[in-house]
Backbone as CSV, one residue per row, in Angstrom:
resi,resn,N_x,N_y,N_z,CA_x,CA_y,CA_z,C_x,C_y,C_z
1,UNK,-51.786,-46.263,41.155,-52.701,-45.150,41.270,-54.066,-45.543,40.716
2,UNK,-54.926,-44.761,41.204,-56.602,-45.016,40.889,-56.935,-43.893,40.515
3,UNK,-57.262,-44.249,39.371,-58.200,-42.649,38.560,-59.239,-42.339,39.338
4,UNK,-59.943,-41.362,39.881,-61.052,-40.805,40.423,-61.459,-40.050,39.088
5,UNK,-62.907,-40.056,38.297,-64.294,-39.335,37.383,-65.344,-39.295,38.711
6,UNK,-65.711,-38.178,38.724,-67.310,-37.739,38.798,-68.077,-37.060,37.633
7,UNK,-69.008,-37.422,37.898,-69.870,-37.260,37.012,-71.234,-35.971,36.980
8,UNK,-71.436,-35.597,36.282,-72.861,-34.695,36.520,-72.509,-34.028,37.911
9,UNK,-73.204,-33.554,38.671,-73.557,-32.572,39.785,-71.929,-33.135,40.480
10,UNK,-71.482,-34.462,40.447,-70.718,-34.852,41.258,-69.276,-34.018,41.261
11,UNK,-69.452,-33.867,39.984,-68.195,-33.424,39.658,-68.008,-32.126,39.923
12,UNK,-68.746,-31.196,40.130,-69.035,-29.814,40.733,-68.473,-29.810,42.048
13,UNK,-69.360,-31.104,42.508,-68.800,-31.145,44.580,-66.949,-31.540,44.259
14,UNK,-66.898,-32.242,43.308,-65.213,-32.620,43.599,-64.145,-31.658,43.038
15,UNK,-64.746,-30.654,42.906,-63.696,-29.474,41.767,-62.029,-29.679,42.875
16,UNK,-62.278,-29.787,44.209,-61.162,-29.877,44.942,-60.460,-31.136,44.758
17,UNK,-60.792,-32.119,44.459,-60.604,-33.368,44.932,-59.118,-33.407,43.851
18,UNK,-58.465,-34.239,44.989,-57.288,-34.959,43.676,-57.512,-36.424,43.311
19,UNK,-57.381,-36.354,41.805,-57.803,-37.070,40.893,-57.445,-38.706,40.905
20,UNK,-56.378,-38.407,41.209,-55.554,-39.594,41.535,-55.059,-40.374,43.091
21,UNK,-55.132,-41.572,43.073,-55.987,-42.010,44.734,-54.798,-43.086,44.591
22,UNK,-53.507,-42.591,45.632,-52.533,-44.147,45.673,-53.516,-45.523,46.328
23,UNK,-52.960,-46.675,45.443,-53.626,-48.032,45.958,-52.671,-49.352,46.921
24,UNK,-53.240,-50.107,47.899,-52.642,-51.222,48.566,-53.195,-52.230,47.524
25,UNK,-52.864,-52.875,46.426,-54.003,-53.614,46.117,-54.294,-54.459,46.587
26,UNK,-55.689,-54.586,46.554,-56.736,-55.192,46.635,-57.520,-54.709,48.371
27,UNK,-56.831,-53.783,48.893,-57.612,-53.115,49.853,-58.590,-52.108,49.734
28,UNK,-58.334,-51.262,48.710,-59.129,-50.236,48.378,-60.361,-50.825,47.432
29,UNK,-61.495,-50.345,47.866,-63.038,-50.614,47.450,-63.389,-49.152,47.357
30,UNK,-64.200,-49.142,46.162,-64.928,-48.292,46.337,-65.968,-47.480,47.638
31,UNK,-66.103,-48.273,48.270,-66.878,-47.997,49.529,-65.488,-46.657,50.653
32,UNK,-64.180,-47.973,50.459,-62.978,-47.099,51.302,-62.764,-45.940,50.441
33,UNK,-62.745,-45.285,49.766,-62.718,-44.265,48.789,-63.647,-43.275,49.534
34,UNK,-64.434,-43.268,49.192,-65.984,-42.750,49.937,-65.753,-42.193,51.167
35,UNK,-65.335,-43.134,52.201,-65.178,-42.610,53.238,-64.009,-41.935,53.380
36,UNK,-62.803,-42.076,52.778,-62.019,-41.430,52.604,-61.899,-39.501,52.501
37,UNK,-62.981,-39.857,51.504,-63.305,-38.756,50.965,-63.974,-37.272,51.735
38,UNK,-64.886,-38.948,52.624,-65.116,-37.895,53.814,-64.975,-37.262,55.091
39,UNK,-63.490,-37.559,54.734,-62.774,-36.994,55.574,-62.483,-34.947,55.574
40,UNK,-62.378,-35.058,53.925,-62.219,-33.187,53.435,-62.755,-33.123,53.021
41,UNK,-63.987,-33.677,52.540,-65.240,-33.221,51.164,-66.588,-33.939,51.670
42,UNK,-67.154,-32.923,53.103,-68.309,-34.153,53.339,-69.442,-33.761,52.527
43,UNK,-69.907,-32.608,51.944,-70.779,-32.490,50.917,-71.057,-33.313,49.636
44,UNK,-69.375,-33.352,49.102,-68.934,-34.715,48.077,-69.968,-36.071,48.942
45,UNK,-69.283,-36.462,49.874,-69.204,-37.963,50.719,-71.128,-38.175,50.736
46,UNK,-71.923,-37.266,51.494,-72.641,-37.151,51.561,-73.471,-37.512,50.239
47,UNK,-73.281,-36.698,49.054,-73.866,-37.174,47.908,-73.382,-38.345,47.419
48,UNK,-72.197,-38.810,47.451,-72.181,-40.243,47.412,-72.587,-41.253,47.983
49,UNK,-73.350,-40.741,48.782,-73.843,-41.753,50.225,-75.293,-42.273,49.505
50,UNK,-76.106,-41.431,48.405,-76.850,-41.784,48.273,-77.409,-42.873,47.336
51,UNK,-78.439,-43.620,47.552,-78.555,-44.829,47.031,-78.453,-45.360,45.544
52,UNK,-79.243,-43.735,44.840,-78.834,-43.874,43.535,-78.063,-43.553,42.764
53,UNK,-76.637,-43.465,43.373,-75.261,-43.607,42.921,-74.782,-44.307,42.332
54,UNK,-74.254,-44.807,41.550,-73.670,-46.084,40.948,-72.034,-45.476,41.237
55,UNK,-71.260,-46.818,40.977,-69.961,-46.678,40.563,-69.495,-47.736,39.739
56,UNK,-68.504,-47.251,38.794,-68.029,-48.270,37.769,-66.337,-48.270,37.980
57,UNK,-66.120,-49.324,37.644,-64.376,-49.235,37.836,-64.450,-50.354,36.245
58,UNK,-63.307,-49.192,35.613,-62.861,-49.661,34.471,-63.921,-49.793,33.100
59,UNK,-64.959,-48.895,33.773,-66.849,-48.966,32.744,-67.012,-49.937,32.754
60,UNK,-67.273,-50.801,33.829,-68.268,-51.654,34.415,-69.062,-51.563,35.800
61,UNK,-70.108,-51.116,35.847,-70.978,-51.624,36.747,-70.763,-51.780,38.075
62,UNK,-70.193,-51.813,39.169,-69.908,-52.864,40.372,-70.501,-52.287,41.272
63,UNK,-70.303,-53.199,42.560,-70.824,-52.557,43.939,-70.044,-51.980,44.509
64,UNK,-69.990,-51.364,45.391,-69.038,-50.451,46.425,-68.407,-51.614,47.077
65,UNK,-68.306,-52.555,47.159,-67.463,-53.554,47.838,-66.157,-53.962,46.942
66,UNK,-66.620,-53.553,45.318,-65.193,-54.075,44.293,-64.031,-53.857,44.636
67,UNK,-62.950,-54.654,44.653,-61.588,-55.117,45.112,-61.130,-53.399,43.773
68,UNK,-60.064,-52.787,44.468,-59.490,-51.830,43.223,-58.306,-52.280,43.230
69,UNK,-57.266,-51.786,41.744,-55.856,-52.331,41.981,-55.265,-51.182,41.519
70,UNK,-53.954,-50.981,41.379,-53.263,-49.679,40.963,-53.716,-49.973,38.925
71,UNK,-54.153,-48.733,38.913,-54.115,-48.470,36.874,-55.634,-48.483,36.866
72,UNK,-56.597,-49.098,37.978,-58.107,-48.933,37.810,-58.808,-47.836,37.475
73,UNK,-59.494,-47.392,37.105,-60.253,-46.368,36.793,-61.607,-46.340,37.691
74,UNK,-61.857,-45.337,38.615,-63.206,-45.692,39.281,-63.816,-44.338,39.013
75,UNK,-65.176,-44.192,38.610,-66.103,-43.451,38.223,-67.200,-43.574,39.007
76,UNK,-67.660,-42.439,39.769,-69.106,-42.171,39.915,-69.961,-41.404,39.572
77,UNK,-71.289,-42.468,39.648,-72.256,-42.076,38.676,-73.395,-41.280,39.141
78,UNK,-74.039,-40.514,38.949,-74.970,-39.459,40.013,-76.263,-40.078,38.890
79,UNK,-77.269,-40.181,39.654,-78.396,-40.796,38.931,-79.218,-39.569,37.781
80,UNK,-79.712,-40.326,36.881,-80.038,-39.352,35.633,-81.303,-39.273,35.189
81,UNK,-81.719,-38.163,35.344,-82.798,-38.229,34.993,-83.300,-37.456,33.128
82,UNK,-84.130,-37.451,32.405,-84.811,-37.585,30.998,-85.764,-36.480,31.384
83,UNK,-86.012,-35.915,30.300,-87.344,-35.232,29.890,-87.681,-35.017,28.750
């Protein structure tokens, strides 16, 4: 299994979403997630689509191409802004 976090605004769009995402490993990427997603949540999908998204698997950093495995943790990040 793959933990699914959203973050900030994200996590508002995913109030539906289930949390937990069965894995093939090493097929599932963050990117396949995404689209996955937008299959029942294109408002979610949509805001993930955008550029200043990040995602981290395991609180690191990666690109939407990262290999996931079952026990990963993947988090997305909605960009932040200061005042």
């Amino acid at each position: 299994m793959i933990d699914l976090l959203f973050f900030g605004r994200l996590g508002d769009l995913a109030a539906e979403v289930d949390r937990s995402v069965t894995c093939v490993d090493g097929r599932a990427t963050p990117l396949a997630i995404r689209e996955w997603l937008a299959t029942e949540h294109q408002s979610l999908a949509k805001e993930l689509s955008e550029p200043q998204v990040l995602v981290s698997v395991n609180k690191m950093i990666v690109k939407w191409d990262q290999p996931l495995f079952d026990g990963d943790e993947l988090a997305f990040l909605p960009p932040v802004t200061g005042g």
